[in-house]
C-alpha positions as CSV (number, residue, x, y, z in Angstrom):
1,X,131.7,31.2,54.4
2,X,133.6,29.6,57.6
3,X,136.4,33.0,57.5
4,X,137.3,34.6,54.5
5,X,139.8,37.5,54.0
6,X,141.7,39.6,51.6
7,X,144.6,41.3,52.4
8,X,146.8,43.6,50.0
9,X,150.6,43.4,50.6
10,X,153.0,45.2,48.6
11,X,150.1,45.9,45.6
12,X,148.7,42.4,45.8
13,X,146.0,40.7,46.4
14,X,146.2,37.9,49.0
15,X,142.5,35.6,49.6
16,X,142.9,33.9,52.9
17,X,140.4,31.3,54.1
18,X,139.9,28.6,57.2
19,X,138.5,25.3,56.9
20,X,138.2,23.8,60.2
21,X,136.8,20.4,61.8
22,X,135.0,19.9,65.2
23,X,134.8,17.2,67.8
24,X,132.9,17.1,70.7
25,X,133.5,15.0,74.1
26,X,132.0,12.7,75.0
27,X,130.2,12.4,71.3
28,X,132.8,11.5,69.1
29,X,135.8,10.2,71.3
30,X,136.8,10.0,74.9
31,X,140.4,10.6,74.5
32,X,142.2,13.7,73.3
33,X,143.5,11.6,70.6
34,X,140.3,10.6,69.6
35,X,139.1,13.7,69.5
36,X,142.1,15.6,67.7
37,X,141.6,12.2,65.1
38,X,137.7,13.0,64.6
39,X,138.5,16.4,64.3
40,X,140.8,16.1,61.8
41,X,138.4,14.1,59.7
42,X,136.2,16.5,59.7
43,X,138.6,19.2,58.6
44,X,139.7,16.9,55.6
45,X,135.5,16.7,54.9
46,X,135.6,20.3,55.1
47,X,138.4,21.0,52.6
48,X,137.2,17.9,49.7
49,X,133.5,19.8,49.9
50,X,135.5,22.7,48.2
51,X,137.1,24.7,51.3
52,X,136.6,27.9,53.7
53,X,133.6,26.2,55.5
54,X,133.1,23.8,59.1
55,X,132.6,20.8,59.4
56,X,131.4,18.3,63.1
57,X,132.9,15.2,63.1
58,X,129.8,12.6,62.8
59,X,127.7,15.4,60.6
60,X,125.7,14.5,57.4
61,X,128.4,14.9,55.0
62,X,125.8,16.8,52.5
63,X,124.9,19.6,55.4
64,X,127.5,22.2,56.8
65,X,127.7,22.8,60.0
66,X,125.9,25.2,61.3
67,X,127.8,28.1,64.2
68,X,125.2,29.3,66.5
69,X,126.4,33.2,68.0
């Protein structure tokens, strides 16, 4: 899991997740639009392969991406 949370407010339960895309310069684009655009693709790739996860712009599609510490 990308970030996952649960918070309890008021006696509830609240899940909260990120999804989040990644671009690299120069890899994917050499302007900040470009890059916020490949980005952005990769965050809607991360949310149809079911959420809560990262995704590089240009990555296989089948592998997550992988955040080295």
């Amino acid at each position: 899991a990308a970030c996952e949370m649960v918070i309890l407010h008021g006696g509830q339960r609240i899940d909260i997740s990120v999804s989040s895309g990644v671009s690299c310069y120069p890899q994917h684009a050499s302007t900040v639009e470009g890059l916020i655009e490949a980005a952005d693709e990769a965050l809607y790739q991360a949310k149809r392969d079911g959420r809560n996860a990262v995704r590089h712009a240009g990555a296989n599609k089948q592998e997550p991406a992988r955040i080295g510490h």
